[in-house]
CHARMM-style PDB file with segment names, atoms N, HN, CA, C and O in Angstrom:
ATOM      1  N   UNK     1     -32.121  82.797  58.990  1.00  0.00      PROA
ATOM      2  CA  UNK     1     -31.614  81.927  57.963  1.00  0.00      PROA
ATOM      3  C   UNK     1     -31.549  82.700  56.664  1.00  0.00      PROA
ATOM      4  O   UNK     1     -32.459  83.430  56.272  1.00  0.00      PROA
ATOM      5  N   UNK     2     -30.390  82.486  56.012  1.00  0.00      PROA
ATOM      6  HN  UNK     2     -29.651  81.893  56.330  1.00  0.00      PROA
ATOM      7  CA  UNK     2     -30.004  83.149  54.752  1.00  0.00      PROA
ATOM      8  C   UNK     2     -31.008  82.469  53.477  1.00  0.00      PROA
ATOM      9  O   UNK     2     -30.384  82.032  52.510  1.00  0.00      PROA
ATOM     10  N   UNK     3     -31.803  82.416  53.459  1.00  0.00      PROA
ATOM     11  HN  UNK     3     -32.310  82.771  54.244  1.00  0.00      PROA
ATOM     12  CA  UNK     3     -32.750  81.581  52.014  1.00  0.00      PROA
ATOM     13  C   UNK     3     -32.539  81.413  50.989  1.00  0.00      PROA
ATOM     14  O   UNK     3     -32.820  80.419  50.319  1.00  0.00      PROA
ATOM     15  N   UNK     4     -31.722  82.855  50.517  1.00  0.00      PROA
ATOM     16  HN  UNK     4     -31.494  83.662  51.062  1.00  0.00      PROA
ATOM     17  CA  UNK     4     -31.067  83.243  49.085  1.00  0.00      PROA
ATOM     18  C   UNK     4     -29.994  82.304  48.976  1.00  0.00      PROA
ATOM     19  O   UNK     4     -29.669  81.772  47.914  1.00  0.00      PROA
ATOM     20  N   UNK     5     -29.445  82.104  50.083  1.00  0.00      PROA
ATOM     21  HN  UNK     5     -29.708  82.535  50.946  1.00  0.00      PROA
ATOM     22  CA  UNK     5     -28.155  81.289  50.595  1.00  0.00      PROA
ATOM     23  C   UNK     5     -28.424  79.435  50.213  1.00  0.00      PROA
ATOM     24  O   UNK     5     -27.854  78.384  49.921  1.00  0.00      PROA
ATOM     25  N   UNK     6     -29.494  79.959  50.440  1.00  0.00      PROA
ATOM     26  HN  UNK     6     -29.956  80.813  50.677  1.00  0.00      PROA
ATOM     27  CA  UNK     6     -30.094  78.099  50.879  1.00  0.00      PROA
ATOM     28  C   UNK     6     -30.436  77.850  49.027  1.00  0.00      PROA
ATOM     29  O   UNK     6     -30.107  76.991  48.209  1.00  0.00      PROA
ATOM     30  N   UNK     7     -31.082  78.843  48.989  1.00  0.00      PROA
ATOM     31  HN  UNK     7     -31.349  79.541  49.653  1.00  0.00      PROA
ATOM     32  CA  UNK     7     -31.495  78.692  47.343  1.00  0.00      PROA
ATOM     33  C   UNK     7     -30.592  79.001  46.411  1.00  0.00      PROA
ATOM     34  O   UNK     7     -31.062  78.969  45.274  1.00  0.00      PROA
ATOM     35  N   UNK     8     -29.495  79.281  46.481  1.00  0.00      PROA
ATOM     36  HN  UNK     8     -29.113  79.307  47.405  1.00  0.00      PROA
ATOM     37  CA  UNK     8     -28.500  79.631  45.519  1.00  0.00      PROA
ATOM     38  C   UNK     8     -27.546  78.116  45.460  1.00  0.00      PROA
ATOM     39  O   UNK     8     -26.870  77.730  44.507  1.00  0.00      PROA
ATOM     40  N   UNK     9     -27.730  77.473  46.706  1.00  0.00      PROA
ATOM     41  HN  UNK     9     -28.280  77.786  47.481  1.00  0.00      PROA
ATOM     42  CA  UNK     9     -26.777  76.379  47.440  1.00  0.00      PROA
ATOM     43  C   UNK     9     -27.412  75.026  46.997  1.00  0.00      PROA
ATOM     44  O   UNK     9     -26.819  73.954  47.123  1.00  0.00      PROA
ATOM     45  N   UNK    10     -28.242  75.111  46.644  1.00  0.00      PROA
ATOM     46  HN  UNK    10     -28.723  75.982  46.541  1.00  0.00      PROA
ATOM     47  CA  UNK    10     -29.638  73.910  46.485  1.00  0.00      PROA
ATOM     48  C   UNK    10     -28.886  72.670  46.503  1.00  0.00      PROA
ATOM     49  O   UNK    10     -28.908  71.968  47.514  1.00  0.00      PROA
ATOM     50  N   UNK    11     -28.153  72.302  45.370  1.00  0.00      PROA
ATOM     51  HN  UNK    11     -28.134  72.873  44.549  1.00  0.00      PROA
ATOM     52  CA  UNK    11     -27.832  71.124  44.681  1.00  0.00      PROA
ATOM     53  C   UNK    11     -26.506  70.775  45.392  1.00  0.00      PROA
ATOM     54  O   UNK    11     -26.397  69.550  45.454  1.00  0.00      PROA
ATOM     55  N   UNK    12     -25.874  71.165  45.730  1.00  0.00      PROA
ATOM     56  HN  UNK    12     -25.963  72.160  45.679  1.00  0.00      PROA
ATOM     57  CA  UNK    12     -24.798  71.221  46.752  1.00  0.00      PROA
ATOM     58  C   UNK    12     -24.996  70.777  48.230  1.00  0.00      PROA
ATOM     59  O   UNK    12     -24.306  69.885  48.722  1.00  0.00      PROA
ATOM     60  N   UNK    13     -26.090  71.521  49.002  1.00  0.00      PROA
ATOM     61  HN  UNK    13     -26.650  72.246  48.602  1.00  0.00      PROA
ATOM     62  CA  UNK    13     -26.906  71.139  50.029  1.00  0.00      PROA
ATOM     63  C   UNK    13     -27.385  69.921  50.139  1.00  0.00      PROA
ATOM     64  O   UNK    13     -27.159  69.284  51.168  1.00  0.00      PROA
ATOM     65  N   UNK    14     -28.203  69.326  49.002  1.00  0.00      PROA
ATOM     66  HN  UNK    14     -28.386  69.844  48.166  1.00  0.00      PROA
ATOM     67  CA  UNK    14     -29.214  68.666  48.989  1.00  0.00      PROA
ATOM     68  C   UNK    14     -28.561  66.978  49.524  1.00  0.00      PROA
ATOM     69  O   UNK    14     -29.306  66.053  49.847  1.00  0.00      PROA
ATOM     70  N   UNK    15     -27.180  66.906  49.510  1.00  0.00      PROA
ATOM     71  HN  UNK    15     -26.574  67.658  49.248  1.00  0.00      PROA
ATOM     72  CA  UNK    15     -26.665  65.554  49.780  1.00  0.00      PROA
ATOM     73  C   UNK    15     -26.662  65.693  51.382  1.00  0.00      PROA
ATOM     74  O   UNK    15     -27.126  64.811  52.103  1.00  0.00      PROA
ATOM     75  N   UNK    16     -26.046  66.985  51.916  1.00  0.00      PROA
ATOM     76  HN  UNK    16     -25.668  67.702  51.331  1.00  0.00      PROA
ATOM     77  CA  UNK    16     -25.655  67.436  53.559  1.00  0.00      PROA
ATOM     78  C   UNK    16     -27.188  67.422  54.236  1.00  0.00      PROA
ATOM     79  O   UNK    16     -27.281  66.897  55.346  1.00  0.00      PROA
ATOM     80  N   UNK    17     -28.488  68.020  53.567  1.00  0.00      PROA
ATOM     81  HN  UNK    17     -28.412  68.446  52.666  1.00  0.00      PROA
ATOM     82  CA  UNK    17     -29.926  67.643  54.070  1.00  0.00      PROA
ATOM     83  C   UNK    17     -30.341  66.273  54.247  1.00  0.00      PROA
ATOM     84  O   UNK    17     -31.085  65.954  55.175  1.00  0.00      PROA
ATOM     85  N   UNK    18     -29.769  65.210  53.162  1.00  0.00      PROA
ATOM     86  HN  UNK    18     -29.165  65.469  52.408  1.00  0.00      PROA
ATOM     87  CA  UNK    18     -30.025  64.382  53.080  1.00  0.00      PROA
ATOM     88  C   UNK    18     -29.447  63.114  54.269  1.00  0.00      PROA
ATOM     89  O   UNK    18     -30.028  62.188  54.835  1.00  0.00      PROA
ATOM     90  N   UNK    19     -28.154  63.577  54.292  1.00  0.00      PROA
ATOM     91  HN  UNK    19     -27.682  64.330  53.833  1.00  0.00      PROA
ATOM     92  CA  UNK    19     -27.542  63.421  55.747  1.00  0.00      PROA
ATOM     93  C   UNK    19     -27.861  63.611  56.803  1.00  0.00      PROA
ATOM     94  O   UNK    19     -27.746  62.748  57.672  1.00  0.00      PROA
ATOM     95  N   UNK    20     -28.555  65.286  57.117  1.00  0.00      PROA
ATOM     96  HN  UNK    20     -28.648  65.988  56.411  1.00  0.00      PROA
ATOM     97  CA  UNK    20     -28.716  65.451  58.675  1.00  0.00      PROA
ATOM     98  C   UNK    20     -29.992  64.760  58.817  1.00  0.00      PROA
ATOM     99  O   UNK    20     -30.278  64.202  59.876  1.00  0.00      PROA
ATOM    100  N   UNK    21     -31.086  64.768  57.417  1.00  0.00      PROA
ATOM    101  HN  UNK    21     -30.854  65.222  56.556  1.00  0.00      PROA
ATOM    102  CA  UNK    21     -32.541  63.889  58.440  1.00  0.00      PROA
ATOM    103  C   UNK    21     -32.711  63.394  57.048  1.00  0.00      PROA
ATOM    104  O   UNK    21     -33.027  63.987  56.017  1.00  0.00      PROA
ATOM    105  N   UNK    22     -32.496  62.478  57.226  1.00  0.00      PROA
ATOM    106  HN  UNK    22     -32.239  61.996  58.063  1.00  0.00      PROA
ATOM    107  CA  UNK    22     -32.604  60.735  56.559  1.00  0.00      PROA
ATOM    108  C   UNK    22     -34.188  60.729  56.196  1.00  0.00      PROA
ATOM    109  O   UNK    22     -34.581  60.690  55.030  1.00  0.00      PROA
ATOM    110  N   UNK    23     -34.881  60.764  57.097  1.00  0.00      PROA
ATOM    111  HN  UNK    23     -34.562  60.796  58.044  1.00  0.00      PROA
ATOM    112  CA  UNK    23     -36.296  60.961  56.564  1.00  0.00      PROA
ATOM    113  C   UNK    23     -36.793  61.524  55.650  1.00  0.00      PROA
ATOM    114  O   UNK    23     -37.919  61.174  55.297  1.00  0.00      PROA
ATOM    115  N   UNK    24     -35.979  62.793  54.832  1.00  0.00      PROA
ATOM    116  HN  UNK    24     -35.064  63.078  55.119  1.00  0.00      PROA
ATOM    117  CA  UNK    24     -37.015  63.299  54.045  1.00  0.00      PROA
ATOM    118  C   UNK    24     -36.604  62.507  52.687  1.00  0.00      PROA
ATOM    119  O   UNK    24     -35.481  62.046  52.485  1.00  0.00      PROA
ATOM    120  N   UNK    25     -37.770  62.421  51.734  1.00  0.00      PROA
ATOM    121  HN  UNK    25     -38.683  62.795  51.898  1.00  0.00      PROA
ATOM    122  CA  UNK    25     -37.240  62.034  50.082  1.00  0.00      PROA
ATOM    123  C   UNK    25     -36.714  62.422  49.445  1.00  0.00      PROA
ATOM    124  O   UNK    25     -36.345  63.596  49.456  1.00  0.00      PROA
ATOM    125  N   UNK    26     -36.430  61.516  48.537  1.00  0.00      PROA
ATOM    126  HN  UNK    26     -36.729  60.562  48.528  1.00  0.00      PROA
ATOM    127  CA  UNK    26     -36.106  62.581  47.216  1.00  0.00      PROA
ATOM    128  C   UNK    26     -36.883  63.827  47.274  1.00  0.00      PROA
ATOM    129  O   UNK    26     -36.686  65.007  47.562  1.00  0.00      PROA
ATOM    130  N   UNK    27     -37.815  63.102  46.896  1.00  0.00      PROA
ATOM    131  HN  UNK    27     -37.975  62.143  46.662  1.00  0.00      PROA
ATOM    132  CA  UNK    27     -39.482  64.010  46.259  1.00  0.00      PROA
ATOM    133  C   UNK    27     -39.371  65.095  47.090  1.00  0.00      PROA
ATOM    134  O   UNK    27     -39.779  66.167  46.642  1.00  0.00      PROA
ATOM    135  N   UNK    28     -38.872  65.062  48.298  1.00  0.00      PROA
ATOM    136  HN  UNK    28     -38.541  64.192  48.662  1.00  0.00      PROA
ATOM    137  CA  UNK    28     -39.159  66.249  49.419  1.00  0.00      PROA
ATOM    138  C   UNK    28     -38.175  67.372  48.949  1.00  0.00      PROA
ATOM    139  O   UNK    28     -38.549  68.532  48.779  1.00  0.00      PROA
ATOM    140  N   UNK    29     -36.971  66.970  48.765  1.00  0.00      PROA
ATOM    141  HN  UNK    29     -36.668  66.028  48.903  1.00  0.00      PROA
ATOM    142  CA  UNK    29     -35.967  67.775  48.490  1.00  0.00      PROA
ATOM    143  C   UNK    29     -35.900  68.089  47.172  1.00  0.00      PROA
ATOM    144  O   UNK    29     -35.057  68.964  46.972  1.00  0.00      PROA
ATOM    145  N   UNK    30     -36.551  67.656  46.033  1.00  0.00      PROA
ATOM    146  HN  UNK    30     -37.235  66.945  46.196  1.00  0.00      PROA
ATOM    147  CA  UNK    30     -36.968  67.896  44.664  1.00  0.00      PROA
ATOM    148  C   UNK    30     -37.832  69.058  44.779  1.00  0.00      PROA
ATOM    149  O   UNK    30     -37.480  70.110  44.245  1.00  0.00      PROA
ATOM    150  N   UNK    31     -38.916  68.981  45.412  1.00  0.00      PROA
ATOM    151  HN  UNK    31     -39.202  68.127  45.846  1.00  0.00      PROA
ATOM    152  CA  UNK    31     -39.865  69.733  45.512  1.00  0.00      PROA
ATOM    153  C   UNK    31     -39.745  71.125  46.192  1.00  0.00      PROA
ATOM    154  O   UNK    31     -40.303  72.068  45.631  1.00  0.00      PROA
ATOM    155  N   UNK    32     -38.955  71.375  47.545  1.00  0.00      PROA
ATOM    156  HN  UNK    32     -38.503  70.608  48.001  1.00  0.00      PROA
ATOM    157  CA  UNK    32     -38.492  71.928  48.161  1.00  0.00      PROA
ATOM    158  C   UNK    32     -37.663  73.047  47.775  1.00  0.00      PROA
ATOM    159  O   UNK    32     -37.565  74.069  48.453  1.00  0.00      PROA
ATOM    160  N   UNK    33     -36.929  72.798  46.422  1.00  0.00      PROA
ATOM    161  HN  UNK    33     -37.009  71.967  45.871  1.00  0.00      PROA
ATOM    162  CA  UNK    33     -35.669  73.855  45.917  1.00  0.00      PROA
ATOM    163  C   UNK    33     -35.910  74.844  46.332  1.00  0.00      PROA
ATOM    164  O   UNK    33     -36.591  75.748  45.848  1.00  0.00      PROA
ATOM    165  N   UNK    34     -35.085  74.745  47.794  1.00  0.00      PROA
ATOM    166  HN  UNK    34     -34.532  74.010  48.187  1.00  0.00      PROA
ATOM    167  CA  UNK    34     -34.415  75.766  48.337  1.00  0.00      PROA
ATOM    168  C   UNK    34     -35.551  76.993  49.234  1.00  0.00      PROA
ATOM    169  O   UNK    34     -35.467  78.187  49.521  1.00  0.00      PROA
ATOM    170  N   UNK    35     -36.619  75.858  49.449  1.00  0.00      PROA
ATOM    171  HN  UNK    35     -36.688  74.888  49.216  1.00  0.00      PROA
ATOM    172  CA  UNK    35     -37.958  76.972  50.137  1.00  0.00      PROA
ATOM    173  C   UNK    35     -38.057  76.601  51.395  1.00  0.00      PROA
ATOM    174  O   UNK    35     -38.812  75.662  51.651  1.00  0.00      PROA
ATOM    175  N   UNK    36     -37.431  77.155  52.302  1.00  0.00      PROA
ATOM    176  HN  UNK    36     -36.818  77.917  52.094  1.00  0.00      PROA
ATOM    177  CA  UNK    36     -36.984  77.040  53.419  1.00  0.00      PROA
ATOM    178  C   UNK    36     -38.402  76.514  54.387  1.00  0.00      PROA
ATOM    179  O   UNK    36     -38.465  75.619  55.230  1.00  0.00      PROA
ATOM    180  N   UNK    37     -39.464  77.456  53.887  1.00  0.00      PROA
ATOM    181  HN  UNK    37     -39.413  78.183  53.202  1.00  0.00      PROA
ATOM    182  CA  UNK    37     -40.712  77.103  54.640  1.00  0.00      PROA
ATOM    183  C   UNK    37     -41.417  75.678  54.348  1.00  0.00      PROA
ATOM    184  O   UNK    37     -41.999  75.025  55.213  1.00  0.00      PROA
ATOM    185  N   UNK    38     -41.267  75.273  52.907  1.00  0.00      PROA
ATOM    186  HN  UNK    38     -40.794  75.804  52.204  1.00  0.00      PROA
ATOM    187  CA  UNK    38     -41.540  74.000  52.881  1.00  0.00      PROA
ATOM    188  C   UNK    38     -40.825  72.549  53.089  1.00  0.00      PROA
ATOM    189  O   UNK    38     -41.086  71.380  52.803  1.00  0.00      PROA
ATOM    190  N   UNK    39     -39.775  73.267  53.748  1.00  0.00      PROA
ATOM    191  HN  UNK    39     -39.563  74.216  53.980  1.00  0.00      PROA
ATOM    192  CA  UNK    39     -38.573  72.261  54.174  1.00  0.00      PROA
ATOM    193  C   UNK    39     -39.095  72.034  55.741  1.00  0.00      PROA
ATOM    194  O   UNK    39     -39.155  70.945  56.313  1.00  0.00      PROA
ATOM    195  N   UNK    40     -39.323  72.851  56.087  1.00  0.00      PROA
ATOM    196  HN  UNK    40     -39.274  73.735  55.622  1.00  0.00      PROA
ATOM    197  CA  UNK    40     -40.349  73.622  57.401  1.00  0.00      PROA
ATOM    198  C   UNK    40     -41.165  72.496  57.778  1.00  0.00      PROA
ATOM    199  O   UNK    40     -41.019  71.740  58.738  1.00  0.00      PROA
ATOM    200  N   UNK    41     -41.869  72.497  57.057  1.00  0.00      PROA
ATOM    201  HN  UNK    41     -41.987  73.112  56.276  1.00  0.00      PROA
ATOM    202  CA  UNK    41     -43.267  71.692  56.790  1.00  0.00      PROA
ATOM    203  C   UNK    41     -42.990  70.196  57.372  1.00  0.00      PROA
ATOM    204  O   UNK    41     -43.253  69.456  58.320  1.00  0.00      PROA
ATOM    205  N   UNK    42     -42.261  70.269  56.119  1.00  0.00      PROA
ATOM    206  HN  UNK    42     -42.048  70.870  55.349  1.00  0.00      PROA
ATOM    207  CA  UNK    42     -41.329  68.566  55.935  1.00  0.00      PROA
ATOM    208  C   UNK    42     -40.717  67.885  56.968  1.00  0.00      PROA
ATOM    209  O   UNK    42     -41.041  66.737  57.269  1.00  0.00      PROA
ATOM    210  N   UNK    43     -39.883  68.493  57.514  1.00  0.00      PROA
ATOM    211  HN  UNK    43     -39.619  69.426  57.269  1.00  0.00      PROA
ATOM    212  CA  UNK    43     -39.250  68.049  59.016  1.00  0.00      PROA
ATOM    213  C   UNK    43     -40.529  67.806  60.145  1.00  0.00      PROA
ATOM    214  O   UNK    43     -40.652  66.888  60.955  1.00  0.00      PROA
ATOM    215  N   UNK    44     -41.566  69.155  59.850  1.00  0.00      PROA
ATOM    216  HN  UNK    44     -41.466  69.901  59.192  1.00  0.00      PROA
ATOM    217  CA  UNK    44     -42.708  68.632  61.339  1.00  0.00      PROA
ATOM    218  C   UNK    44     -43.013  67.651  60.763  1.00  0.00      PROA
ATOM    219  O   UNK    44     -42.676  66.757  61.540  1.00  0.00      PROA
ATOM    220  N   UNK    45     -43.729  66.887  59.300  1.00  0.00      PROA
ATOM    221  HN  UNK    45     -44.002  67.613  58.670  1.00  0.00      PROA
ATOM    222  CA  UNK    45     -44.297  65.973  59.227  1.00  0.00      PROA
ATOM    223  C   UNK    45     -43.585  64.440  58.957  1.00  0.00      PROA
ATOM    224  O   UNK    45     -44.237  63.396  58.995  1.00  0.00      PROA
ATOM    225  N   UNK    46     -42.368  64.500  58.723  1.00  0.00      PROA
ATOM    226  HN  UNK    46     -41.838  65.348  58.692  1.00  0.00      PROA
ATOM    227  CA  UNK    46     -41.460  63.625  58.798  1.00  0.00      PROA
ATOM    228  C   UNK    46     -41.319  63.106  60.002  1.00  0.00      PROA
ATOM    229  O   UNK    46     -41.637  61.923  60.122  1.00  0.00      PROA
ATOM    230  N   UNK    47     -40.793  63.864  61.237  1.00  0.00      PROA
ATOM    231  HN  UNK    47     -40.534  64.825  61.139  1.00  0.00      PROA
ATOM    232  CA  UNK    47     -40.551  63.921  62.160  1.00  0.00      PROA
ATOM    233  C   UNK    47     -41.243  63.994  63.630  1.00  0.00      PROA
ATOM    234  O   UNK    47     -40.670  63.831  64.707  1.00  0.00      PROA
ATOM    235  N   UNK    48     -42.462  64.249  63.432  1.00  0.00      PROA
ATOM    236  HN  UNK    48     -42.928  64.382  62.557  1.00  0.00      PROA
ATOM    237  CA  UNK    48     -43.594  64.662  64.395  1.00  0.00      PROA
ATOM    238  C   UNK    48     -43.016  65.456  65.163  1.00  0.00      PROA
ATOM    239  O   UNK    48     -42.853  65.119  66.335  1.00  0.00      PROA
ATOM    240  N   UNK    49     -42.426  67.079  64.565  1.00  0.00      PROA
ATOM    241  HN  UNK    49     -42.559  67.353  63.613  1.00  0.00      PROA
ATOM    242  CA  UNK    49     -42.177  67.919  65.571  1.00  0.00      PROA
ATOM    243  C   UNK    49     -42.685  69.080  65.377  1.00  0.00      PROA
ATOM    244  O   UNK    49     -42.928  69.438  64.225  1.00  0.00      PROA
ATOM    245  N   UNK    50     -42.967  69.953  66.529  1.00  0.00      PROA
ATOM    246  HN  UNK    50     -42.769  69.662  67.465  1.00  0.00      PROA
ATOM    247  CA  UNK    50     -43.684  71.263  66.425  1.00  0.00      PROA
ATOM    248  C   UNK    50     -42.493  72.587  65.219  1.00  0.00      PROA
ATOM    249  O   UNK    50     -41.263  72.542  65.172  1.00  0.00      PROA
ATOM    250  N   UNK    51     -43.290  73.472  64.522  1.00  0.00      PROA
ATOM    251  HN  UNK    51     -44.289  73.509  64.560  1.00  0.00      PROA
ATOM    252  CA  UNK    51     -42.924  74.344  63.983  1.00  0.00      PROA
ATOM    253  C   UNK    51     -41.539  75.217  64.432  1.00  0.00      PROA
ATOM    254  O   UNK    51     -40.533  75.602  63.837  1.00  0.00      PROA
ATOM    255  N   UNK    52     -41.965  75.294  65.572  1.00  0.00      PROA
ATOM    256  HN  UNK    52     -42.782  74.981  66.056  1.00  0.00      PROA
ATOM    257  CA  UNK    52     -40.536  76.173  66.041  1.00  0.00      PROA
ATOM    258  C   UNK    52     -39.299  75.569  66.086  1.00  0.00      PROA
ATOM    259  O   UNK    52     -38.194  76.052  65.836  1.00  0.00      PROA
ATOM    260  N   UNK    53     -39.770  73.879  66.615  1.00  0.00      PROA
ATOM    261  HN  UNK    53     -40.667  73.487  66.818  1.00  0.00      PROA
ATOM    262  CA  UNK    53     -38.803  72.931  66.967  1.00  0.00      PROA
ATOM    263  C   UNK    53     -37.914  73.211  65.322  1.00  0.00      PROA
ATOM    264  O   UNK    53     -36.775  73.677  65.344  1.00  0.00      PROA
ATOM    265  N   UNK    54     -38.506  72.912  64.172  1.00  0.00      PROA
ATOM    266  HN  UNK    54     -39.432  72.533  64.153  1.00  0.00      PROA
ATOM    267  CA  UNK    54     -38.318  72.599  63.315  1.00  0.00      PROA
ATOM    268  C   UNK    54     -37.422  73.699  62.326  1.00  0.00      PROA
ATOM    269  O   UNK    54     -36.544  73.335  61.543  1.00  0.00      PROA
ATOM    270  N   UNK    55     -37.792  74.933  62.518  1.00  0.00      PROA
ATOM    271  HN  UNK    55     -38.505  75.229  63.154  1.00  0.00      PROA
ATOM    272  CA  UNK    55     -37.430  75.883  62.233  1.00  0.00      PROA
ATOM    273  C   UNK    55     -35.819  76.145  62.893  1.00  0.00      PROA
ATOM    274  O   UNK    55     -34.836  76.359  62.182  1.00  0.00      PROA
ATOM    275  N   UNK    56     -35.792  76.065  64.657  1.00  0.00      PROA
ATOM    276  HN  UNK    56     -36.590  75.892  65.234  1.00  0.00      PROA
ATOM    277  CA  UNK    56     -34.936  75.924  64.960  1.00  0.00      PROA
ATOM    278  C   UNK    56     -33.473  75.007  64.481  1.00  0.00      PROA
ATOM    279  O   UNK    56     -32.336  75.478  64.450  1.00  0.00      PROA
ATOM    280  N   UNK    57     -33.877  73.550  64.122  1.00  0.00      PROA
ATOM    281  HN  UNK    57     -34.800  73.167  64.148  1.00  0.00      PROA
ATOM    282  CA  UNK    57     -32.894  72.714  63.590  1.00  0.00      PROA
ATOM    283  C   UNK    57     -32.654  73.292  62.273  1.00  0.00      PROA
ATOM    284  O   UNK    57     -31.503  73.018  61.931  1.00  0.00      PROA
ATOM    285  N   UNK    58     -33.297  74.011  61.353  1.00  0.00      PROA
ATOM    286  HN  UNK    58     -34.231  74.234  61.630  1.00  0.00      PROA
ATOM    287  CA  UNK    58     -32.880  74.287  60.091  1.00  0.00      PROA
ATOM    288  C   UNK    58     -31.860  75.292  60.453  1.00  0.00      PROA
ATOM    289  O   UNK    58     -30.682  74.936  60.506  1.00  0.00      PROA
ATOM    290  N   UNK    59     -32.253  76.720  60.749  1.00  0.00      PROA
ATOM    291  HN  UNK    59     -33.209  77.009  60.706  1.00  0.00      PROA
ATOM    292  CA  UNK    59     -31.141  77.569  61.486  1.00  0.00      PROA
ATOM    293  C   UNK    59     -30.382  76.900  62.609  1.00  0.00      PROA
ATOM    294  O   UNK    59     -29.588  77.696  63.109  1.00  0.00      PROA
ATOM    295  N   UNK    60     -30.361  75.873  63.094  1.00  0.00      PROA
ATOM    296  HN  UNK    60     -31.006  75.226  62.688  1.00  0.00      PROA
ATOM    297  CA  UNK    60     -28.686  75.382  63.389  1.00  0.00      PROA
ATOM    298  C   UNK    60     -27.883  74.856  62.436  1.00  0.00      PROA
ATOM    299  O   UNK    60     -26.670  74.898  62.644  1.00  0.00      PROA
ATOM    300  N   UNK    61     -28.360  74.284  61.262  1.00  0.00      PROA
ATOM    301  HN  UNK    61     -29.345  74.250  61.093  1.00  0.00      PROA
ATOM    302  CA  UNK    61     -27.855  73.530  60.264  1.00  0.00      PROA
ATOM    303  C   UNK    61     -27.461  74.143  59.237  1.00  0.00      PROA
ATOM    304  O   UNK    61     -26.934  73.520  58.315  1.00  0.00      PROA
ATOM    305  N   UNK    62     -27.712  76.023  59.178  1.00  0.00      PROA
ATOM    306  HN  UNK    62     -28.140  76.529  59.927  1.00  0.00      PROA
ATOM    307  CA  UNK    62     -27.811  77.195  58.249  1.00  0.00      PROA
ATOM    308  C   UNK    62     -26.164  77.305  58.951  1.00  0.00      PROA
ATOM    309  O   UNK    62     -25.147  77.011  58.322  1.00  0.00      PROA
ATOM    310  N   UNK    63     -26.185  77.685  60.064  1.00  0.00      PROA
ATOM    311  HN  UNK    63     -27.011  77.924  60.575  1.00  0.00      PROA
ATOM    312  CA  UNK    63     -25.231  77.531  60.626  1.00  0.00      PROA
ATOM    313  C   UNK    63     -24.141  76.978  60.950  1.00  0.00      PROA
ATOM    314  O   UNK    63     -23.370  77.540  61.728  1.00  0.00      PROA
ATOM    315  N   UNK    64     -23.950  76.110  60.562  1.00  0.00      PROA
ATOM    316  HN  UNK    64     -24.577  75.654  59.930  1.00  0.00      PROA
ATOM    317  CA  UNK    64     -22.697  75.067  60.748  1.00  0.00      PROA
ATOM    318  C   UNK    64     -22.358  74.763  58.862  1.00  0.00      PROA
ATOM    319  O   UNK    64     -21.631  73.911  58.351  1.00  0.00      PROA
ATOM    320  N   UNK    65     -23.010  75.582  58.358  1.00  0.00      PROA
ATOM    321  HN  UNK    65     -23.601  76.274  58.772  1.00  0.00      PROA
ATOM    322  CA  UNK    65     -22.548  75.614  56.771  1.00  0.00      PROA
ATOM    323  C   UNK    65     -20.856  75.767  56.477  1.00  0.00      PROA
ATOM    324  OT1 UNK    65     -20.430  75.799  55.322  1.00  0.00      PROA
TER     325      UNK     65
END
């Protein structure tokens, strides 16, 4: 995953994140600007899914940019 990409993209992104998982907050995506690992975080605990799982959906979603 491009990070610089993700973090340069922030505010632009932040409606298309908000789209693919509904679950996270504001606050999540406020907080988050553009830190891929704590977006990380966010999806396992939003979501009850393991790390890799989670990691994985971000790099598919890096992907279809």
């Amino acid at each position: 995953m491009n990070e610089d990409r993700i973090k340069g993209q922030w505010k632009q992104l932040h409606g298309k994140l908000k789209a693919r998982w509904g679950k996270l907050t504001e606050d999540d995506l406020k907080i988050a600007d553009g830190n891929a690992e704590y977006l990380v975080g966010k999806l396992q605990e939003r979501y009850g899914i393991a790390k890799d799982e989670a990691q994985k959906q971000i790099r598919e979603f890096d992907r279809g940019l």
